[in-house]
VOPAGU-2260 file (C-alpha; in pm, 1 decimal, decimal comma):
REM VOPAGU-2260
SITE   aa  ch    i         X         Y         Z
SITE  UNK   A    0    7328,9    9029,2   11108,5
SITE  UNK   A    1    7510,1    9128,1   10769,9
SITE  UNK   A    2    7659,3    8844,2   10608,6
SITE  UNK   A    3    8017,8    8863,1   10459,4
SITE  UNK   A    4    8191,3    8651,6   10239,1
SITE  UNK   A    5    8515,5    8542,5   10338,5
SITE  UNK   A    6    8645,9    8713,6   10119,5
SITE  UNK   A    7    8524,8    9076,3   10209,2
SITE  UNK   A    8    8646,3    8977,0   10571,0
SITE  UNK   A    9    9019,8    9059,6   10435,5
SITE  UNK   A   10    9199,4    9356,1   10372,3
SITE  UNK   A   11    9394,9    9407,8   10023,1
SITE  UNK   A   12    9666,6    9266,0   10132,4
SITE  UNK   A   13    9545,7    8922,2   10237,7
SITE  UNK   A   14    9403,7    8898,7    9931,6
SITE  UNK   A   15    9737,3    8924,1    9731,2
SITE  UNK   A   16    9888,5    8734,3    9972,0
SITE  UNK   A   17    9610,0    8443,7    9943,1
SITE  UNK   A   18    9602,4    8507,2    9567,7
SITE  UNK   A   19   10010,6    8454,8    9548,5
SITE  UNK   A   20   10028,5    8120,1    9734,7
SITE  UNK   A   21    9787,1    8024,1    9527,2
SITE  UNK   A   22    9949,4    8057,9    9225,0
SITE  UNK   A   23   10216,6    7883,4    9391,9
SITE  UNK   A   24   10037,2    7609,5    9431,7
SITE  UNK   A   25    9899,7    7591,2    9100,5
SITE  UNK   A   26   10252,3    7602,2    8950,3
SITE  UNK   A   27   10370,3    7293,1    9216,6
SITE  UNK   A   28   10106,5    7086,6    9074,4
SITE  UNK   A   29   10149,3    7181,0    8726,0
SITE  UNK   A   30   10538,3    7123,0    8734,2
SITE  UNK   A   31   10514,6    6856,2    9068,1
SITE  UNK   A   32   10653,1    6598,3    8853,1
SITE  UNK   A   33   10997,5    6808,5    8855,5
SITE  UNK   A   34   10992,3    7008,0    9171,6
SITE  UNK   A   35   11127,5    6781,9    9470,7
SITE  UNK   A   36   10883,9    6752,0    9794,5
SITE  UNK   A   37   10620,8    6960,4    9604,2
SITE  UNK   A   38   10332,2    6859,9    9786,2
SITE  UNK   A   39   10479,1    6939,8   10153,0
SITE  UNK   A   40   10505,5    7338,0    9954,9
SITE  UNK   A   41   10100,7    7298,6    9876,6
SITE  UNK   A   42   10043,5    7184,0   10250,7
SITE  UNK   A   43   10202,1    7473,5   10368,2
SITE  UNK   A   44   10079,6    7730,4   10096,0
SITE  UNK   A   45    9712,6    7578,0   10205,8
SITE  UNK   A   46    9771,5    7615,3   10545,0
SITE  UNK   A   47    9916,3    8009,1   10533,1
SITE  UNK   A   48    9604,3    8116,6   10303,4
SITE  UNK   A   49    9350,3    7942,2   10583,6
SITE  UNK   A   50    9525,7    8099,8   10838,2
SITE  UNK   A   51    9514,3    8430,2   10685,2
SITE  UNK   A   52    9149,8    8381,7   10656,5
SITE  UNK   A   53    9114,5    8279,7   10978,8
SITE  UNK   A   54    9273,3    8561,1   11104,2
SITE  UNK   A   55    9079,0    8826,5   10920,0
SITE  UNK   A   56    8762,8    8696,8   11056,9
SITE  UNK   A   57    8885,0    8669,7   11396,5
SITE  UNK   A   58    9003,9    9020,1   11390,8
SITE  UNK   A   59    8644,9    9109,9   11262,5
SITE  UNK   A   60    8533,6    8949,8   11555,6
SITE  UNK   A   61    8723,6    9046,4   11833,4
SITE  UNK   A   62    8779,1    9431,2   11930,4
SITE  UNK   A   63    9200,5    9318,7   12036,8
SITE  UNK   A   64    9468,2    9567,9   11952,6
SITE  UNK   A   65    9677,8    9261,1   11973,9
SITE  UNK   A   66    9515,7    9083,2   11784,5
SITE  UNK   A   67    9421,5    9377,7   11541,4
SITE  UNK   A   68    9871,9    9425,3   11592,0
SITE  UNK   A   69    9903,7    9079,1   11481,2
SITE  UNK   A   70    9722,0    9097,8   11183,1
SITE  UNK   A   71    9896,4    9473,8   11076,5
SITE  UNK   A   72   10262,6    9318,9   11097,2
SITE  UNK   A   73   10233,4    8916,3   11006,2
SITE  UNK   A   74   10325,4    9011,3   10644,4
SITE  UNK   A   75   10772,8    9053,9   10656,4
SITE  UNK   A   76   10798,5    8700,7   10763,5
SITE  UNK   A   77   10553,9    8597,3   10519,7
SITE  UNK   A   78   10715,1    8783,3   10234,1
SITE  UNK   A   79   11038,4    8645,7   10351,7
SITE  UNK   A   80   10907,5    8302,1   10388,4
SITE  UNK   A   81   10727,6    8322,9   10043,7
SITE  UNK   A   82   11072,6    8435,8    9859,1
SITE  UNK   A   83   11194,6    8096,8   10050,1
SITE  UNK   A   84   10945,5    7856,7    9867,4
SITE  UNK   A   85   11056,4    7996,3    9550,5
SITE  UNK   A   86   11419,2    7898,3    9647,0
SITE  UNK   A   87   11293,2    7519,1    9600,2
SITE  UNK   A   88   11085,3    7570,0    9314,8
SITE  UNK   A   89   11269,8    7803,6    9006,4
SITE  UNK   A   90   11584,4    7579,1    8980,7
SITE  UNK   A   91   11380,2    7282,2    8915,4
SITE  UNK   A   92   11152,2    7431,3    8705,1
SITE  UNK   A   93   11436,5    7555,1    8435,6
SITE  UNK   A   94   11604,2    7223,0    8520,9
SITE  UNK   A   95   11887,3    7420,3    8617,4
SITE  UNK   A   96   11921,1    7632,2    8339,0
SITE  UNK   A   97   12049,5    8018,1    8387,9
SITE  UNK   A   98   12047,9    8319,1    8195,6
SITE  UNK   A   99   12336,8    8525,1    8343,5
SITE  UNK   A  100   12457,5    8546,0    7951,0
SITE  UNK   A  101   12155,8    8715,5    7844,5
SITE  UNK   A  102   12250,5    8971,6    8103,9
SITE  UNK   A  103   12587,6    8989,8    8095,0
SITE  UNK   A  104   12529,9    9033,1    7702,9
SITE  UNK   A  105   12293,2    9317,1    7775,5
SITE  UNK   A  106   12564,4    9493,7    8037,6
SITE  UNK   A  107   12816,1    9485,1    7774,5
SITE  UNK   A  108   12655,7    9603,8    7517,4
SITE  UNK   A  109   12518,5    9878,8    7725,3
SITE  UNK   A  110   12862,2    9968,1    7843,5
SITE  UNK   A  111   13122,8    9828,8    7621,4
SITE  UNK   A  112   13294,1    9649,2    7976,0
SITE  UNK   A  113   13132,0    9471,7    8217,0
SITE  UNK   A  114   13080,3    9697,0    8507,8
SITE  UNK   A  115   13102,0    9489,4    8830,1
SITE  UNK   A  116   13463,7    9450,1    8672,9
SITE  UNK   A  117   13531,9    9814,3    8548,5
SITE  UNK   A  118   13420,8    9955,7    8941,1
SITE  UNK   A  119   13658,2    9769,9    9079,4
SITE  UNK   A  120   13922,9    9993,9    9009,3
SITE  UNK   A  121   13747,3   10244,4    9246,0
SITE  UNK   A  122   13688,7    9979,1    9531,4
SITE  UNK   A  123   13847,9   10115,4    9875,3
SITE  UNK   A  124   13762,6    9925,1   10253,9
SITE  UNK   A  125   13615,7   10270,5   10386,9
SITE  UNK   A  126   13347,9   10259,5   10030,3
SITE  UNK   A  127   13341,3    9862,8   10082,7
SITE  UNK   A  128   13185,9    9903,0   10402,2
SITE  UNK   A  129   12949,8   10174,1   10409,0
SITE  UNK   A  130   12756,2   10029,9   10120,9
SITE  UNK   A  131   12786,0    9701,4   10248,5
SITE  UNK   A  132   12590,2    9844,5   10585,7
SITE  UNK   A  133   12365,9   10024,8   10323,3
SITE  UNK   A  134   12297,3    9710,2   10159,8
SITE  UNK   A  135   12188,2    9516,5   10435,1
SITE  UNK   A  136   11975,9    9745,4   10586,5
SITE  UNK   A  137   11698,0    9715,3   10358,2
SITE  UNK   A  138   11495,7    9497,3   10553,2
SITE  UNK   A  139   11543,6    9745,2   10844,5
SITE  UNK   A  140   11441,7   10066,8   10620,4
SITE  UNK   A  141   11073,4    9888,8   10542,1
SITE  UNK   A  142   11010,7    9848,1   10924,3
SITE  UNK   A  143   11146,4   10183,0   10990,4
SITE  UNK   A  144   10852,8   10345,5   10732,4
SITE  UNK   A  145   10624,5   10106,1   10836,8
SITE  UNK   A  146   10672,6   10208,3   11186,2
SITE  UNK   A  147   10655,0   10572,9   11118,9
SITE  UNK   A  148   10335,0   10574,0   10927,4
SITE  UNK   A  149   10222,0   10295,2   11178,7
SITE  UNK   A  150   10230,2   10553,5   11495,9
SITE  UNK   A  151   10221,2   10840,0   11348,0
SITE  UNK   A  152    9970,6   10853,8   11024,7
SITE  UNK   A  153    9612,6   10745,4   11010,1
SITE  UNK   A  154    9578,8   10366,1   10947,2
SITE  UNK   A  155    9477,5   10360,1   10601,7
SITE  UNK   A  156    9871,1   10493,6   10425,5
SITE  UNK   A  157   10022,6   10230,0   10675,8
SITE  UNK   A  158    9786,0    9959,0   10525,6
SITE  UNK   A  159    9795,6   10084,9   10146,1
SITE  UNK   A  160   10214,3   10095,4   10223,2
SITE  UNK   A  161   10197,0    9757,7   10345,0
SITE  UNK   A  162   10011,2    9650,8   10034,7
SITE  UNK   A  163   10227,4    9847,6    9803,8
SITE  UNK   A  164   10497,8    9664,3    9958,1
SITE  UNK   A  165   10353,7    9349,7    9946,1
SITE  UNK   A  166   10228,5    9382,8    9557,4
SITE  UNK   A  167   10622,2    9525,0    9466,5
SITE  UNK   A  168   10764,5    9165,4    9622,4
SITE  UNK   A  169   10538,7    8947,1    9494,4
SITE  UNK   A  170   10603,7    9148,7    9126,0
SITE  UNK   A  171   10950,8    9101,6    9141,1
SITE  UNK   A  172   10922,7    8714,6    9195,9
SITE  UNK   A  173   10751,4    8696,4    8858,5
SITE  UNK   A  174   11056,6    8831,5    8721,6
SITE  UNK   A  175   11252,4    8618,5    8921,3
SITE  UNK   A  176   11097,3    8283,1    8807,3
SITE  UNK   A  177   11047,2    8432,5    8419,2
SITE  UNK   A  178   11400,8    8487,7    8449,1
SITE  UNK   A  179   11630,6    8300,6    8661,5
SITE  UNK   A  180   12020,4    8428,6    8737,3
SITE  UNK   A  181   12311,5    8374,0    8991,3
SITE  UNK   A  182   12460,1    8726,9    8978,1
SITE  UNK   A  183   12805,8    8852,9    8883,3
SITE  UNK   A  184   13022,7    8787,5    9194,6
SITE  UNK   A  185   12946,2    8382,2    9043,8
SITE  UNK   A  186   12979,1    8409,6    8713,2
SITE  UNK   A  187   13239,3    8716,6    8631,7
SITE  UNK   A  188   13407,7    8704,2    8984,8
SITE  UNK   A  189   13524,0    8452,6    9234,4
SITE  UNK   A  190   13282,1    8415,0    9474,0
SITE  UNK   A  191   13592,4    8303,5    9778,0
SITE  UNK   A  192   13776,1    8605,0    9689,9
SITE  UNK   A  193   13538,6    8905,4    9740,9
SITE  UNK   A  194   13680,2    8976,8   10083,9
SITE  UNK   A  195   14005,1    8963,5    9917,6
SITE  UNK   A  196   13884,8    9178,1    9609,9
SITE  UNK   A  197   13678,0    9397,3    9738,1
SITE  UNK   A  198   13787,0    9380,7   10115,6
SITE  UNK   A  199   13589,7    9622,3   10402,6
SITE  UNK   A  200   13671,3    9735,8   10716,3
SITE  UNK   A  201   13531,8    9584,3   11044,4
SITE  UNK   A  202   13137,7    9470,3   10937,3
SITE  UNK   A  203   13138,2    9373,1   10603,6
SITE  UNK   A  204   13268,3    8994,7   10611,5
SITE  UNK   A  205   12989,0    8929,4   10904,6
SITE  UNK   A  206   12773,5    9101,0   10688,9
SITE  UNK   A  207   12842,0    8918,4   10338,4
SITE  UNK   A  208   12763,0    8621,9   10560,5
SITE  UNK   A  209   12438,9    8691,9   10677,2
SITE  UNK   A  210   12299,8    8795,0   10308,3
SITE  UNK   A  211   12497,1    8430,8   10198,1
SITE  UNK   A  212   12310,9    8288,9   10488,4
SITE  UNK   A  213   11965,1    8485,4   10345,2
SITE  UNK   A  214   12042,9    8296,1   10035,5
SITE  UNK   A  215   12101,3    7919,4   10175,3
SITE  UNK   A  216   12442,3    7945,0   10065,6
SITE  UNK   A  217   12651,5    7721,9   10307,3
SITE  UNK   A  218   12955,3    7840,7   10476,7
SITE  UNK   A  219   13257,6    7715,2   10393,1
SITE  UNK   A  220   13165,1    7582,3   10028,0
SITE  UNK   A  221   13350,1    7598,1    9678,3
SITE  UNK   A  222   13226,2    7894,5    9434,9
SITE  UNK   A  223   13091,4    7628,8    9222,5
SITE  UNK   A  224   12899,3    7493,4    9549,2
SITE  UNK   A  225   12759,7    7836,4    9644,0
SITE  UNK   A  226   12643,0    7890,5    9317,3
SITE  UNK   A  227   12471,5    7611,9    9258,5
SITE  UNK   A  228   12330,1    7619,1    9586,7
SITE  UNK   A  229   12213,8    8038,3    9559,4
SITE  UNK   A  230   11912,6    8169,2    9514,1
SITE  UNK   A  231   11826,5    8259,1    9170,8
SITE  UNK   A  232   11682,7    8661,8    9275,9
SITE  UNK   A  233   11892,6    8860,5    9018,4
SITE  UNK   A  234   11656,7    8998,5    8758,1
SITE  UNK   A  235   11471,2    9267,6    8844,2
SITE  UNK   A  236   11683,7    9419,1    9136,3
SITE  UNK   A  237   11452,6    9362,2    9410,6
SITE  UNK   A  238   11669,3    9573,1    9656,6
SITE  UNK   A  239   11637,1    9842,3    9337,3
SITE  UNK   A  240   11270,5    9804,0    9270,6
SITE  UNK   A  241   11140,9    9779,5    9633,8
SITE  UNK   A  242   11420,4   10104,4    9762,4
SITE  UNK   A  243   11301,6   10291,1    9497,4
SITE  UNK   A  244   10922,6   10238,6    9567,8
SITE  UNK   A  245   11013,4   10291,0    9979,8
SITE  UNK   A  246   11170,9   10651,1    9867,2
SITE  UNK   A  247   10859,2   10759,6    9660,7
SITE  UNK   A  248   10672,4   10700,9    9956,7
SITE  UNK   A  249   10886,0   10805,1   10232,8
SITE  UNK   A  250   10908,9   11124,4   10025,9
SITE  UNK   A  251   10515,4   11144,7    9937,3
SITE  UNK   A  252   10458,1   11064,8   10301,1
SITE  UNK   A  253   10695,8   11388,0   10409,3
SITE  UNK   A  254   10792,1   11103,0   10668,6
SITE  UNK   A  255   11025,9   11205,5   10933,3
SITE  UNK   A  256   11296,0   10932,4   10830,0
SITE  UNK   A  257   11256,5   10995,2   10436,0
SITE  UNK   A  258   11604,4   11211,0   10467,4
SITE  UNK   A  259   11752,1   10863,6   10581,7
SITE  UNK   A  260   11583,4   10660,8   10371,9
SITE  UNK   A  261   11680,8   10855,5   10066,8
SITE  UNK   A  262   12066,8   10892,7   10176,4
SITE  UNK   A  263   12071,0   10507,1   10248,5
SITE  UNK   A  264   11904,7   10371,9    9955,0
SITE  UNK   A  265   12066,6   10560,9    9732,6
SITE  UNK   A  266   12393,3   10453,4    9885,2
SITE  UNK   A  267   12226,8   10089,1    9869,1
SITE  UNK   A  268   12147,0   10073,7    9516,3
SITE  UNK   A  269   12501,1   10177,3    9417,4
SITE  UNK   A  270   12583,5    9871,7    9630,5
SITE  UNK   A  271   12384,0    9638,3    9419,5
SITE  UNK   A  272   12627,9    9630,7    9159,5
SITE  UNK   A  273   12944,6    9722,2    9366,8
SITE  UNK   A  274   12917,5    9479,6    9593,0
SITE  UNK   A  275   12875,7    9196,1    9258,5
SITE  UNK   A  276   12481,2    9138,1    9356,7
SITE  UNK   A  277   12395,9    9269,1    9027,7
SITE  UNK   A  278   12448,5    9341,0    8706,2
SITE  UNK   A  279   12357,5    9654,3    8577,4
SITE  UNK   A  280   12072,2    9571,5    8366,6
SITE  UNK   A  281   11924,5    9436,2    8646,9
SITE  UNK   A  282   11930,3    9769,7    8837,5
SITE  UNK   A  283   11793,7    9942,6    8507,4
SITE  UNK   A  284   11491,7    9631,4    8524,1
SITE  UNK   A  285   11430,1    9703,5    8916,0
SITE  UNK   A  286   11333,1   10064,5    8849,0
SITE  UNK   A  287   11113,1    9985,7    8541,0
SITE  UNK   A  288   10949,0    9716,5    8789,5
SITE  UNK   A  289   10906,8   10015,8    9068,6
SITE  UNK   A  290   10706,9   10233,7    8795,8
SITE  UNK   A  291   10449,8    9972,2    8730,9
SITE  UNK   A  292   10413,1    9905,7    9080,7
SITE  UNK   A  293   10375,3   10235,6    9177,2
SITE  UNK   A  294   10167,5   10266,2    8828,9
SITE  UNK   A  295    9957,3    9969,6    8967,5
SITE  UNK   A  296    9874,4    9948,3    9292,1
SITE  UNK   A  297    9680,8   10233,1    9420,7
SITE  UNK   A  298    9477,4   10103,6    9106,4
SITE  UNK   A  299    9443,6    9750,9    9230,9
SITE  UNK   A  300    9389,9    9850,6    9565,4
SITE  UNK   A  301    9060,0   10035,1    9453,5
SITE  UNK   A  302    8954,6    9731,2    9224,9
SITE  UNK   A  303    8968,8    9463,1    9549,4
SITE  UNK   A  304    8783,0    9703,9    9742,4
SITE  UNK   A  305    8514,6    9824,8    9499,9
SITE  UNK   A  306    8495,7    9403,8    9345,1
SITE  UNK   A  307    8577,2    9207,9    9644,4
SITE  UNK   A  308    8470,1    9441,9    9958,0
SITE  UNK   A  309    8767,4    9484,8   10127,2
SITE  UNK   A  310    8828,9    9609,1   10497,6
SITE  UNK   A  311    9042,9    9903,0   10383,8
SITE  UNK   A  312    8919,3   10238,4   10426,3
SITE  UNK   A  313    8963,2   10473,9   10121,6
SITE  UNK   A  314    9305,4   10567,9   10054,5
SITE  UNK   A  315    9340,3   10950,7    9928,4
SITE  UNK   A  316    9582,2   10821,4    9626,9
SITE  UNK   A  317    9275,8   10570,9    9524,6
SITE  UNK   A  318    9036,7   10740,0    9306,6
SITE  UNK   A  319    8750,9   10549,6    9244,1
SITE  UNK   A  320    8777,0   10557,1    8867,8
SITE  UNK   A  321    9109,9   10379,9    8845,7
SITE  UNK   A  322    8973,1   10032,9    8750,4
């Protein structure tokens, strides 16, 4: 019998997964003495990297498509729950501080007004509403690709796109706890009068609520209460960086749904700053963010497999010189 570390029992994207909470938990302890309930954040980050162990090795073990299904798709909630932990950890860690001026500084010197202001002389309920629906399909766009390749390509793109995807989010969280920022509907809008603003048809005020809701913002609350209770996700555009990277691949792919993908997240990045998510700069940051990932990964990828063992198979974009 061949024996395996536990290590070589994962594929690449357990391993940036495991690697990520890690770091996590390093920063909790280094900065527990600010961050509130820090230690129930380590039990949890030590209990998601032993169960992703654990469920490498029992996939290794067991010939289950469910189980072998299980292990393909655990990673959106994960990603979603890991972008959660960082809600209680980067306002504590800058004690609060901001740097929406940096950015706003950077917008106006780009374009001499600040934009989220200057496009709202184009605003209309029939524009309001289609990139609101744009906006808040992202999620749905990832699962749609994933799918595709899923079914319909050999297993090795769908697990190199799931690590592609996994290595973009975790990227952009750097950026989101090297700089933190509220966003332009807090700190050059109203927050209570968007519908009023920048009103949309028939979806868009259920639809504000649910990405309010993604961002524990209350309902009901003051602006000044919904921005300090927000998460701090502005710089890079993750919706940028991560739609940009989807489209590469859709395209690269020739996937069935890349026409829709394209159309959409075009029509969702435009939303970014329309809708007062973003400022500009941070759109500009997302796709510098998407070229390094892009730049990056397939690189990576080949480095955990060659150093570590991996379960991947080789991936035709992974040359075996690109570490």
């Amino acid at each position: 019998m061949t024996f395996r570390t536990p290590a070589a029992r994962l594929h690449s994207t357990d391993v940036v997964i495991v690697a990520f909470f890690t770091l996590l938990t390093i920063v909790n302890f280094v900065f527990a003495g600010r961050i509130p309930g820090w230690w129930v954040m380590v039990l949890i980050n030590v209990l998601i990297i032993a169960a992703v162990h654990g469920l490498a090795a029992w996939r290794e073990a067991s010939t289950s498509k469910v189980l072998a299904l299980l292990h393909d798709w655990y990673v959106p909630p994960l990603v979603f729950l890991t972008f959660k932990e960082l809600y209680y950890m980067i306002k504590p860690i800058h004690q609060g501080i901001d740097y929406d001026d940096w950015l706003i500084a950077a917008d106006h010197w780009l374009f001499g007004v600040h934009p989220t202001q200057w496009l709202q002389q184009f605003s209309h309920p029939v524009i309001t509403e289609v990139l609101m629906i744009a906006y808040t399909l992202f999620y749905v766009l990832f699962l749609i690709v994933g799918y595709e390749l899923y079914k319909k390509h050999p297993r090795s793109e769908f697990h190199f796109f799931m690590f592609t995807c996994v290595f973009g989010f975790y990227l952009s969280y750097v950026g989101y706890f090297a700089l933190p920022a509220v966003g332009p509907r807090y700190t050059l809008h109203d927050f209570n009068s968007l519908d009023a603003e920048i009103p949309g048809l028939w979806l868009t005020p259920a639809l504000r609520w649910f990405v309010n809701w993604g961002e524990s913002i209350p309902m009901g609350v003051s602006s000044a209460a919904a921005m300090a209770a927000t998460q701090r996700d502005v710089f890079p555009s993750g919706h940028t960086m991560m739609t940009l990277v989807l489209i590469w691949m859709a395209v690269r792919y020739r996937l069935g749904s890349r026409h829709v993908v394209l159309i959409t997240g075009v029509l969702l990045i435009v939303a970014t700053v329309y809708q007062r998510y973003h400022y500009v700069v941070d759109v500009l940051g997302g796709a510098v963010f998407a070229v390094v990932c892009l730049f990056l990964a397939p690189r990576l990828y080949v480095f955990l497999r060659r150093t570590i063992g991996t379960m991947d198979r080789v991936h035709p974009w992974a040359r075996d010189d690109w570490y």
